[in-house]
Backbone bond lengths (Angstrom), bond angles and torsions (degrees), N, CA, C in turn:
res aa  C-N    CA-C-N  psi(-1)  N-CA   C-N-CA  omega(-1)  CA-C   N-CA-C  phi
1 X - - - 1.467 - - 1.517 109.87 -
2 X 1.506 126.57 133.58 0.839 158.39 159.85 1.912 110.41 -39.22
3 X 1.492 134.98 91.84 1.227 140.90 -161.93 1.350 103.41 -52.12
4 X 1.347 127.57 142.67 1.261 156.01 160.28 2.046 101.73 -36.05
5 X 1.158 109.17 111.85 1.863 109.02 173.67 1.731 79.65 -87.11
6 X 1.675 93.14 135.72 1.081 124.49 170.89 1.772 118.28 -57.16
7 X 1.698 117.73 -2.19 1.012 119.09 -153.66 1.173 109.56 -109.79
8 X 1.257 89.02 -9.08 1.834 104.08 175.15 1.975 115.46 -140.52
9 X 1.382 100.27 177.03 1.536 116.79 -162.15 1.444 91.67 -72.56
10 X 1.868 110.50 155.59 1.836 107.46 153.06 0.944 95.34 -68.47
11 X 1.395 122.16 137.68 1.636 122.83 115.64 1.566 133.75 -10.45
12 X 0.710 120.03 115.89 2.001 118.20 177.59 1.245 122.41 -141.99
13 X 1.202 106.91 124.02 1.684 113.75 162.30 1.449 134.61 -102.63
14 X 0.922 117.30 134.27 1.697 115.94 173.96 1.390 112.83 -110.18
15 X 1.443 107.83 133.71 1.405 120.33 -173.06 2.062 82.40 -113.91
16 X 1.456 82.42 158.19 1.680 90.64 -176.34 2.024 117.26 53.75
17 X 1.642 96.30 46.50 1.138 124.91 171.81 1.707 108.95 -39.04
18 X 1.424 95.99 -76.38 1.548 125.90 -156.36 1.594 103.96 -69.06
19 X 1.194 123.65 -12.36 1.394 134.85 172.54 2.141 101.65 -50.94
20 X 1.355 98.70 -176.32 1.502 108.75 165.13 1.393 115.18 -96.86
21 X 1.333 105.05 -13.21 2.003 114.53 178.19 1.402 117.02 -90.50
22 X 1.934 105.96 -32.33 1.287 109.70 -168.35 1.536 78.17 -85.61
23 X 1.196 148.31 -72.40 1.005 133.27 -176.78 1.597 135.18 10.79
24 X 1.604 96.45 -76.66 1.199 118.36 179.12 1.606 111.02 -73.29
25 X 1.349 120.27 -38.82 1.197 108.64 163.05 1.727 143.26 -70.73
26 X 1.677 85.74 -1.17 1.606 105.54 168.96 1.526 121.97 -74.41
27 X 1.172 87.20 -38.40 1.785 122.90 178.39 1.704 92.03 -67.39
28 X 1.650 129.15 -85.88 1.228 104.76 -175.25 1.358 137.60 -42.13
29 X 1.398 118.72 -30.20 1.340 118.66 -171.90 1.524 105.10 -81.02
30 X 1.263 127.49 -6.11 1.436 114.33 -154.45 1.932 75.13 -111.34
31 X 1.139 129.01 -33.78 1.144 123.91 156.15 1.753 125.09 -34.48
32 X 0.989 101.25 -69.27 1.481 124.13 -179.15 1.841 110.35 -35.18
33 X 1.184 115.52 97.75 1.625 108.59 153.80 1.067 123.06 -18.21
34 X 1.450 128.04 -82.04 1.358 149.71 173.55 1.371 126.28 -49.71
35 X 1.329 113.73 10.14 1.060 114.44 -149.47 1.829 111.10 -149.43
36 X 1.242 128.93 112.00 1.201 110.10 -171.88 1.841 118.36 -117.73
37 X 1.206 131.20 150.92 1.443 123.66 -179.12 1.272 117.65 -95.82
38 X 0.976 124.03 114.85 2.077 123.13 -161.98 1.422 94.07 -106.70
39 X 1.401 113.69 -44.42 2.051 101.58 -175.66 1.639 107.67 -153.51
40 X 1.446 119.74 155.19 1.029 116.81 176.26 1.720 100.28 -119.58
41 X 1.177 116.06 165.77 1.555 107.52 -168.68 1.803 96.29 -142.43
42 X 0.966 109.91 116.43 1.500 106.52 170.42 1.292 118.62 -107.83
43 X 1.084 131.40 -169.66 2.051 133.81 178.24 1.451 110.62 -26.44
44 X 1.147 108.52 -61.67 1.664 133.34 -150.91 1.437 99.33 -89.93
45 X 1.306 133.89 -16.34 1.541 138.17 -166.23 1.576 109.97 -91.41
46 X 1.160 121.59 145.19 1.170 140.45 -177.93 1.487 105.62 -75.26
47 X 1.164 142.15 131.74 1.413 157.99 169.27 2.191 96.00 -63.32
48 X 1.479 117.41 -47.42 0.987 85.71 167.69 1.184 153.54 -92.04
49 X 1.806 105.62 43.43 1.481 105.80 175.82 1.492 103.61 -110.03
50 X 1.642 120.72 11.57 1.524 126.28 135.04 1.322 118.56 -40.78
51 X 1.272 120.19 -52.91 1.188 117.18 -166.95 1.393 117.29 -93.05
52 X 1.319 115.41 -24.69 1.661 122.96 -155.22 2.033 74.54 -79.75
53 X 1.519 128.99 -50.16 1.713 102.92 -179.01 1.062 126.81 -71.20
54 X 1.304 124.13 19.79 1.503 120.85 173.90 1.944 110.30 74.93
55 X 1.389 93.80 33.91 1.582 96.15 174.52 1.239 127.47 -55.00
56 X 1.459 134.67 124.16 1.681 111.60 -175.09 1.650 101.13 -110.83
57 X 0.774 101.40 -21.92 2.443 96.32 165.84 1.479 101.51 -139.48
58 X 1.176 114.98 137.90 1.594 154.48 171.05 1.373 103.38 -92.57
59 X 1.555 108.64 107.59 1.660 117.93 174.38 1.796 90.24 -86.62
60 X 1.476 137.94 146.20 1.328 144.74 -178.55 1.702 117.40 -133.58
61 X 1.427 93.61 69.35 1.476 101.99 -178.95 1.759 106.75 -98.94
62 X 1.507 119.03 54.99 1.112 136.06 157.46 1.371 130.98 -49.10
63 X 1.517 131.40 -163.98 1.761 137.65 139.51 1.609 101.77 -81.25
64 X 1.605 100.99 166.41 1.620 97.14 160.54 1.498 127.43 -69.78
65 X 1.298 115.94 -26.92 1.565 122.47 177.22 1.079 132.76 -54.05
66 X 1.664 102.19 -29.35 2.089 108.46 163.06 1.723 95.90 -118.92
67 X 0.771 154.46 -16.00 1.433 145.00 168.28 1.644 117.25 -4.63
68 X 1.801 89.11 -70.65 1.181 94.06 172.42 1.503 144.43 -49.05
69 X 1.418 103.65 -46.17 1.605 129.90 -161.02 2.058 87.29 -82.62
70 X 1.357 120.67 -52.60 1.508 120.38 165.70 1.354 101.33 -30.97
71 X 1.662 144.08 -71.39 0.927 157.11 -118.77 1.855 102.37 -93.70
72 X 1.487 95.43 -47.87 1.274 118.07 169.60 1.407 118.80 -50.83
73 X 1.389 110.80 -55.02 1.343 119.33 -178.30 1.408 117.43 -72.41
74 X 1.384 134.34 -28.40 1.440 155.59 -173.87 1.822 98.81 -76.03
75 X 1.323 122.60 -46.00 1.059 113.70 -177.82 1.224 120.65 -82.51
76 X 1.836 119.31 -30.02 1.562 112.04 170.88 1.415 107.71 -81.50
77 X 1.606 133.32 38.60 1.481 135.95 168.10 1.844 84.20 -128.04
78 X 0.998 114.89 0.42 2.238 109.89 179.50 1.348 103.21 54.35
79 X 1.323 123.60 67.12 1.527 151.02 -154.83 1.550 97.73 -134.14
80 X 1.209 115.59 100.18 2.091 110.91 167.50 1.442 98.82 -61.65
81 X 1.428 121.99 136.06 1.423 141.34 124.17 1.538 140.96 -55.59
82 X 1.007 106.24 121.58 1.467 111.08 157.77 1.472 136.96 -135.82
83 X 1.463 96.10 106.19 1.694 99.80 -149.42 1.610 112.56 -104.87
84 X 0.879 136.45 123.17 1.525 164.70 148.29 1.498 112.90 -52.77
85 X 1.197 129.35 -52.37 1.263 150.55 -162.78 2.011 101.19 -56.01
86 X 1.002 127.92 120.61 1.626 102.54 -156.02 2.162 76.67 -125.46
87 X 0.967 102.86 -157.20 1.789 112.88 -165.31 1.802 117.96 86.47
88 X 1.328 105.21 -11.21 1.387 119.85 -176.14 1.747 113.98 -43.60
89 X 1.544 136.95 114.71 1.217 136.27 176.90 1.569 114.29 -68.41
90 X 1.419 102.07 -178.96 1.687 86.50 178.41 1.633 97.97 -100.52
91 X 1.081 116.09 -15.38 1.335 116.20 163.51 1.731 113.91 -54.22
92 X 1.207 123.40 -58.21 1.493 119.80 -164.33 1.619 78.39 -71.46
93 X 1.459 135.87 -70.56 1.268 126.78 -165.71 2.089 129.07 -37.47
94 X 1.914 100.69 -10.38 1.000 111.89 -173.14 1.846 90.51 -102.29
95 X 1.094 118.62 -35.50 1.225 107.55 -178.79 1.617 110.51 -67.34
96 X 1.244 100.11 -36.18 1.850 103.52 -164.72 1.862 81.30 -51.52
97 X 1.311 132.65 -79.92 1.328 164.78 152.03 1.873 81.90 41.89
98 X 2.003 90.17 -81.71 1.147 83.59 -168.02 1.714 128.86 -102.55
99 X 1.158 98.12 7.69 1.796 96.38 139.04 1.465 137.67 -48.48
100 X 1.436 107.05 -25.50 1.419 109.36 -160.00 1.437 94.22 -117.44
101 X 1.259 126.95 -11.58 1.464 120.97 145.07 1.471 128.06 -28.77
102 X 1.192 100.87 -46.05 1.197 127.41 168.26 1.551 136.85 -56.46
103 X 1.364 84.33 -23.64 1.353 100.85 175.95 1.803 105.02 -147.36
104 X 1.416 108.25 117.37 1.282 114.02 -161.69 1.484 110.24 -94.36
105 X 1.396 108.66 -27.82 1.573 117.68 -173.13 1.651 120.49 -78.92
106 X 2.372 98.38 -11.51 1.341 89.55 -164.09 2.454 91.33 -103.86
107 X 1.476 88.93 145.02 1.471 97.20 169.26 1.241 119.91 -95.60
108 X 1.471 119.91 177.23 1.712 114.19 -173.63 1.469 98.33 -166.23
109 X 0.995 124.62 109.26 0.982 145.18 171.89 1.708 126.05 -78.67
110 X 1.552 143.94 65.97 1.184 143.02 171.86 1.349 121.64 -82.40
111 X 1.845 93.41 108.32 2.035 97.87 -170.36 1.492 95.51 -114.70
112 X 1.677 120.80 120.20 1.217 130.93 147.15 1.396 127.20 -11.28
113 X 1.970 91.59 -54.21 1.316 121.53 -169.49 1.235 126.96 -157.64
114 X 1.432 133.05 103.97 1.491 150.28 158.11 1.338 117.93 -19.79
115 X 1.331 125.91 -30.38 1.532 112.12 -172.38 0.971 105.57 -137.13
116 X 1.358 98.14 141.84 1.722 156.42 -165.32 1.263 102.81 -17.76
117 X 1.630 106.51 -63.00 1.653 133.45 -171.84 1.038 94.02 -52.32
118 X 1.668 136.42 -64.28 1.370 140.91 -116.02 1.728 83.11 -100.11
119 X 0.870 131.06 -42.68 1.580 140.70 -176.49 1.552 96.27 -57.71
120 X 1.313 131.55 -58.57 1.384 136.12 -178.01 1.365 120.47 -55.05
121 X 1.458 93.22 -44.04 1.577 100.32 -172.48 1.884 103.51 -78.18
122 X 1.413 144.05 -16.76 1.116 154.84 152.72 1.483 103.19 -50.96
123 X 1.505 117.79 -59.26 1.624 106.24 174.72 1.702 122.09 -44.76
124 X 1.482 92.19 -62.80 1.395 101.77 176.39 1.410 131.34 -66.23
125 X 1.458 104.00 -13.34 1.654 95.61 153.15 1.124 124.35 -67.50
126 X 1.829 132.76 -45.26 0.933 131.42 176.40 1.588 103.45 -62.26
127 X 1.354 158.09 -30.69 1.054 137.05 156.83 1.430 120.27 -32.91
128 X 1.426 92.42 -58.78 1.897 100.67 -155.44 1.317 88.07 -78.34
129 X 1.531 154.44 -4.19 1.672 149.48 164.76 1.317 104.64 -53.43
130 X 1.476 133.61 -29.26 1.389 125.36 -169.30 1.450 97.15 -78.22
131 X 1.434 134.47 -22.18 1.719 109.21 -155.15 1.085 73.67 -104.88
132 X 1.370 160.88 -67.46 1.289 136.52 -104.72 1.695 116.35 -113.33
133 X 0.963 128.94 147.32 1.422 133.95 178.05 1.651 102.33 -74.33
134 X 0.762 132.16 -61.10 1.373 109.34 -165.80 1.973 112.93 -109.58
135 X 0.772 116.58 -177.34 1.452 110.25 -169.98 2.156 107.16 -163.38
136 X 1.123 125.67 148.25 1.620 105.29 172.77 1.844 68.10 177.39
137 X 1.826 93.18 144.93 1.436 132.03 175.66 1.439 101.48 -130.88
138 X 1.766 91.40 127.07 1.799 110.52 165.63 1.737 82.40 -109.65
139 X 1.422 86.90 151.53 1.732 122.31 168.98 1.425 104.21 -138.38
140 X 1.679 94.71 149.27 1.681 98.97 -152.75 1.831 99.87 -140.39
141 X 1.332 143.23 88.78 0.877 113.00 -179.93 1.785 107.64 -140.06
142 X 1.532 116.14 -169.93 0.977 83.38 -175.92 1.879 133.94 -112.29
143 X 1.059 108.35 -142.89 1.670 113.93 -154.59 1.886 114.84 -45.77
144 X 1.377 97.62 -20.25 1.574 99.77 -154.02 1.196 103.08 -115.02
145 X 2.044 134.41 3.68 1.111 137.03 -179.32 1.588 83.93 -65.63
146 X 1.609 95.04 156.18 1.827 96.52 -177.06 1.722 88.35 -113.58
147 X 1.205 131.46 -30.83 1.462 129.83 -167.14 1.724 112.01 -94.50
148 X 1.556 102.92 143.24 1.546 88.18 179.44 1.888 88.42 -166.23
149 X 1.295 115.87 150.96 1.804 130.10 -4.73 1.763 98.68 -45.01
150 X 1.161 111.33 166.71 1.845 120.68 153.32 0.860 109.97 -76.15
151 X 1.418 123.32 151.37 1.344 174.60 165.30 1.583 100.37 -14.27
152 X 1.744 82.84 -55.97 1.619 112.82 -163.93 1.693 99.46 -77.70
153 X 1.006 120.21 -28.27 1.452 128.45 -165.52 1.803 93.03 -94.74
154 X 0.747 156.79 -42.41 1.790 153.92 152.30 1.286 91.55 -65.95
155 X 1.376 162.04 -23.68 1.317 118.11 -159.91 2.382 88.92 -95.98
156 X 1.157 85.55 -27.39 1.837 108.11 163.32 1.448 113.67 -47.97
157 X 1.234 108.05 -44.53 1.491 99.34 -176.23 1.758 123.86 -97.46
158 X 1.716 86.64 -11.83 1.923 82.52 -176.89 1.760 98.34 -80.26
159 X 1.596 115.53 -14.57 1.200 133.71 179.25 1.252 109.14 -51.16
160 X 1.503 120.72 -49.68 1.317 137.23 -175.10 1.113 127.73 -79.20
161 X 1.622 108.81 -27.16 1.452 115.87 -176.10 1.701 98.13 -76.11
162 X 1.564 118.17 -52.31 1.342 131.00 179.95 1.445 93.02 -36.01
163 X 1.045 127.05 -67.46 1.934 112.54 -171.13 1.459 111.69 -49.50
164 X 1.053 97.75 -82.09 1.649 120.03 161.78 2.167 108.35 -6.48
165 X 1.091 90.36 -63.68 1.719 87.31 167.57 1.563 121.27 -88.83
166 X 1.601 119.65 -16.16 1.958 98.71 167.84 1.293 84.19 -101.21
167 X 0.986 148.63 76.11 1.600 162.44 127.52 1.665 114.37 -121.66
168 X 1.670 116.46 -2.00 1.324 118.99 -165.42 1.269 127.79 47.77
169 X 1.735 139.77 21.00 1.074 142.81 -175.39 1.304 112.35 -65.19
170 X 0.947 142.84 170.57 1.487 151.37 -159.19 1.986 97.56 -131.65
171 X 1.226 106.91 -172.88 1.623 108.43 -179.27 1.566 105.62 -65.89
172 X 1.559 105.73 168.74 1.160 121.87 177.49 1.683 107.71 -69.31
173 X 1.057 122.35 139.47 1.744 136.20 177.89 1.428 100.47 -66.74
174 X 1.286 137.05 92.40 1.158 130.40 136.76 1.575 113.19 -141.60
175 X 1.762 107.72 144.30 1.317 126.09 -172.76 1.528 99.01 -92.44
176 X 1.574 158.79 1.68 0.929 151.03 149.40 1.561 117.53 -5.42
177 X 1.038 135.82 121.23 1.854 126.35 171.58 1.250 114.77 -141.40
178 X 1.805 101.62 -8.07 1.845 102.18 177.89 1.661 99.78 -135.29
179 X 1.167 115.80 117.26 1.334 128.34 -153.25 1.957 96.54 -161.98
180 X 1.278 123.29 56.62 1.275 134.09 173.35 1.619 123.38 -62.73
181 X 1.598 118.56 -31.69 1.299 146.96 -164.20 1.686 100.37 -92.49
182 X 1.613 112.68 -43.80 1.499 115.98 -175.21 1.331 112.39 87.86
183 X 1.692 110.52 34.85 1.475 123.37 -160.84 1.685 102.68 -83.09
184 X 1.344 119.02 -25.06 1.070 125.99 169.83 1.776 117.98 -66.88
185 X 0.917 100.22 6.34 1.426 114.39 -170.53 1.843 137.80 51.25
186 X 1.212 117.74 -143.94 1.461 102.17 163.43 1.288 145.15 -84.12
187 X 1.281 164.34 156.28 1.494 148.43 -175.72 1.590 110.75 -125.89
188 X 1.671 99.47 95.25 1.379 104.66 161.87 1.900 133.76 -88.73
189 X 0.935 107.93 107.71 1.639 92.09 -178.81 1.491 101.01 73.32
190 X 1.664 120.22 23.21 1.689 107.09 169.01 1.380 94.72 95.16
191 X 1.056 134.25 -20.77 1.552 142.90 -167.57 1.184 129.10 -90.07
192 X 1.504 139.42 80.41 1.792 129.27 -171.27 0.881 102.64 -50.72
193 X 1.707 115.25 148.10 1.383 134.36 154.49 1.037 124.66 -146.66
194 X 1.223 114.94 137.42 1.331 139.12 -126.05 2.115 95.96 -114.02
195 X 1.313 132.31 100.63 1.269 106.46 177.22 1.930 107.92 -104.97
196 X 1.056 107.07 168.62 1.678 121.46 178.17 1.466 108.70 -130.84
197 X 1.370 128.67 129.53 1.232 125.38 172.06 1.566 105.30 -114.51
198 X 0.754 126.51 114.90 1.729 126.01 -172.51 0.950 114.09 -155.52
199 X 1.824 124.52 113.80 1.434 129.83 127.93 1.814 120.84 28.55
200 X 0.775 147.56 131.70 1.003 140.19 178.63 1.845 134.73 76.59
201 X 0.937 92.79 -37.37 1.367 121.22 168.37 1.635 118.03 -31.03
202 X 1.070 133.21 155.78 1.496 138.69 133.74 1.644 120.91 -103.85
203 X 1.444 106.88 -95.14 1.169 120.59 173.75 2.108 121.59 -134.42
204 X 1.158 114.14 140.82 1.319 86.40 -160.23 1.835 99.52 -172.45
205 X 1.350 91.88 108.27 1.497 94.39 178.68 2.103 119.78 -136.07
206 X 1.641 78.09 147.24 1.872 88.63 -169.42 1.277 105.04 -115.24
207 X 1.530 131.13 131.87 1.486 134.18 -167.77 1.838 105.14 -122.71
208 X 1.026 100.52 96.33 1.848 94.34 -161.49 1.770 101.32 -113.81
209 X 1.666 98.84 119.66 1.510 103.20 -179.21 1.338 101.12 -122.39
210 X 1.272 103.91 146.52 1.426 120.30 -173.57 1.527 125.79 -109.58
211 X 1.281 146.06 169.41 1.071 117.46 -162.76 1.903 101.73 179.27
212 X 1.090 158.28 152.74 1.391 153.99 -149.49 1.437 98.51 -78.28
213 X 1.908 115.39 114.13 1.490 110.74 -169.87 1.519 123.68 76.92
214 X 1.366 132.54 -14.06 1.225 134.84 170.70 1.542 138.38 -153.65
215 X 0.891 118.41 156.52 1.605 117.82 -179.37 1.556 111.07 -122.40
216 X 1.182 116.01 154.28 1.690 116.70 -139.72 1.761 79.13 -149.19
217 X 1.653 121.72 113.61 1.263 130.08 -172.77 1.691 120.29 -127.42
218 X 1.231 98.48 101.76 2.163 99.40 173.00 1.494 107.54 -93.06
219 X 0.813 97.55 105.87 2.083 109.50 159.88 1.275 118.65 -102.56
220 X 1.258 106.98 126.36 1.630 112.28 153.39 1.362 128.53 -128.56
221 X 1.399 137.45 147.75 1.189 124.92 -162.30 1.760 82.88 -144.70
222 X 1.668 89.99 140.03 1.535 109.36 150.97 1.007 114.50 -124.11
223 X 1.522 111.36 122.07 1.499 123.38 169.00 0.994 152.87 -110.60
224 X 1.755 93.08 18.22 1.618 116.49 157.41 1.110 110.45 -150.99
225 X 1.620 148.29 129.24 1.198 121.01 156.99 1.237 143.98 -15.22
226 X 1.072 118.88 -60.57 1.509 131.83 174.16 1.631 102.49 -35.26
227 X 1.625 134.55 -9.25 1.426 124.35 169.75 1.634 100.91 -102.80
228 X 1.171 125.50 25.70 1.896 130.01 155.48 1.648 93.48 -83.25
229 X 1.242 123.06 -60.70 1.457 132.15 -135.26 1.395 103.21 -54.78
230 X 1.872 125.30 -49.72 1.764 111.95 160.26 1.253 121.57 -28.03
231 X 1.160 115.16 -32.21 1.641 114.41 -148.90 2.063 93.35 -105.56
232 X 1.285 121.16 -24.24 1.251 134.55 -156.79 1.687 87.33 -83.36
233 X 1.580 111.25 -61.41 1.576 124.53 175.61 1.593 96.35 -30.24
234 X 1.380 95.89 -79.31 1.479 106.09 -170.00 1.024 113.39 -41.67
235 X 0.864 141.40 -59.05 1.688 123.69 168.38 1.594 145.35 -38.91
236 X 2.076 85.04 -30.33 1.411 88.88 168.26 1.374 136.16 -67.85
237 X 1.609 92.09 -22.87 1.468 117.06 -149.12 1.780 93.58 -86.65
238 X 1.571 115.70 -25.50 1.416 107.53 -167.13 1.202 104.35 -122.39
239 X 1.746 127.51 11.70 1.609 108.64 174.02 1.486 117.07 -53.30
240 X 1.314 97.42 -62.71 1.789 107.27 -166.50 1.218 96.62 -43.41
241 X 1.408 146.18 -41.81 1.655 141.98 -157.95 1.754 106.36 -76.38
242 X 2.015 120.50 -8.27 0.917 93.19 -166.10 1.810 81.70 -157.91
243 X 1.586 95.92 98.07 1.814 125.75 -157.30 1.324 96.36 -93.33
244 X 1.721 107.76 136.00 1.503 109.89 -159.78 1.179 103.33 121.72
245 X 1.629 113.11 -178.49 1.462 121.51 160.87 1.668 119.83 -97.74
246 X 1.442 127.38 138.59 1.133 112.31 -171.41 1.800 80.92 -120.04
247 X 1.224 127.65 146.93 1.442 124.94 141.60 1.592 116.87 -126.78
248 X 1.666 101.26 132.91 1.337 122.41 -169.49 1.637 106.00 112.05
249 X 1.093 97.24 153.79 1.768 99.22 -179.57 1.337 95.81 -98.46
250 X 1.514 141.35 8.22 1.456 135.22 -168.67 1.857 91.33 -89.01
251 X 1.071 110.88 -17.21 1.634 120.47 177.81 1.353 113.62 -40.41
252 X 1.600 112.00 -63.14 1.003 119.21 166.44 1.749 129.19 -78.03
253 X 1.020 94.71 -11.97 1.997 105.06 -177.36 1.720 96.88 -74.65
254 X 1.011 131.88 146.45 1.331 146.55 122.45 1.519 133.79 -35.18
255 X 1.058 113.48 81.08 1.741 105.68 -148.19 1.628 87.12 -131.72
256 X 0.780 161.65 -2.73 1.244 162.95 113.23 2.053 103.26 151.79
């Protein structure tokens, strides 16, 4: 793709318009100076009226069931992504990989999670994984997420394990051996996680490590969409600058 003249707005499309995310992210971009809205695409809409406006990044606040194949199709048109849409395997994530080999100029952006906090608080777990002996994440969101653990809750725990091993730690300490119900919950990367589906809810995660005499606690809570949309911008603004697949929005952050 042909670089953005500084003299004018990106182009942008949102697929998964009609949602409460595409929504709000329709709303930021049409906000945005820099930034312009060429098409919105809901259920029933054709993917090629992405292309027929001259879209140059695809925001993908979809389901997981077309996520992929959207994602697929956006990049063999050299279309930036920016995807929201989380359920992603490491299989489709190995194919995206080498599809886009293929194409060197187009970027792709896969974020767990949109906001700011939630990105920070993932760093700093993997910090605080080196001191502590034990470690376990609840994720909390609400009624109508279809995927679980979240996105945000695995991209949290491979976070943790990474400390956890250049610290040389060994497994998490628990004597558990009769666990029939699965009350202990799921095990990512060695890591429980804990999910909540509830009414009311947005998005909402607790990272609790433990340690001889104390417990050591990161929370973050989003409690409206509208705190993704910094993080949603940001993505738009820096796919094309960073060609390939990136997953996590810390890709682009400066986080040391």
């Amino acid at each position: 793709m042909t670089p953005t003249p500084a003299s004018r707005p990106t182009r942008v499309a949102v697929l998964g318009a009609a949602g409460r995310m595409g929504a709000a992210a329709c709303a930021a971009v049409e906000q945005a100076e820099d930034l312009e809205l060429v098409a919105t695409i809901g259920r029933d809409d054709s993917l090629d009226q992405v292309a027929e406006a001259g879209a140059e990044v695809a925001i993908d606040l979809t389901i997981p069931s077309v996520t992929a194949e959207n994602v697929r199709w956006l990049v063999d048109r050299g279309i930036h992504a920016v995807v929201g849409t989380t359920g992603w395997t490491d299989e489709a994530l190995e194919a995206l990989r080498s599809q886009l080999a293929g194409a060197p100029e187009v970027g792709v952006l896969i974020a767990p999670n949109f906001a700011i906090g939630a990105v920070l608080a993932m760093r700093f777990a993997e910090i605080a994984a080196r001191y502590y002996d034990s470690a376990e994440v609840i994720e909390m969101h609400h009624e109508n997420k279809l995927d679980a653990p979240s996105g945000t809750a695995r991209h949290t725990a491979a976070a943790i394990a990474r400390g956890r091993a250049a610290a040389g730690l060994g497994p998490v300490p628990d004597a558990t051996e009769h666990d029939p119900e699965g009350a202990r919950g799921a095990v990512i990367d060695g890591i429980h996680i804990h999910a909540v589906r509830q009414r009311g809810l947005v998005a909402h995660e607790v990272i609790q490590f433990g340690g001889v005499g104390e417990q050591f606690v990161l929370r973050h809570d989003s409690f409206d969409r509208i705190s993704f949309m910094p993080g949603v911008l940001l993505g738009v603004r820096e796919v094309a600058a960073h060609p390939g697949l990136t997953v996590g929005l810390d890709g682009f952050m400066d986080l040391g």
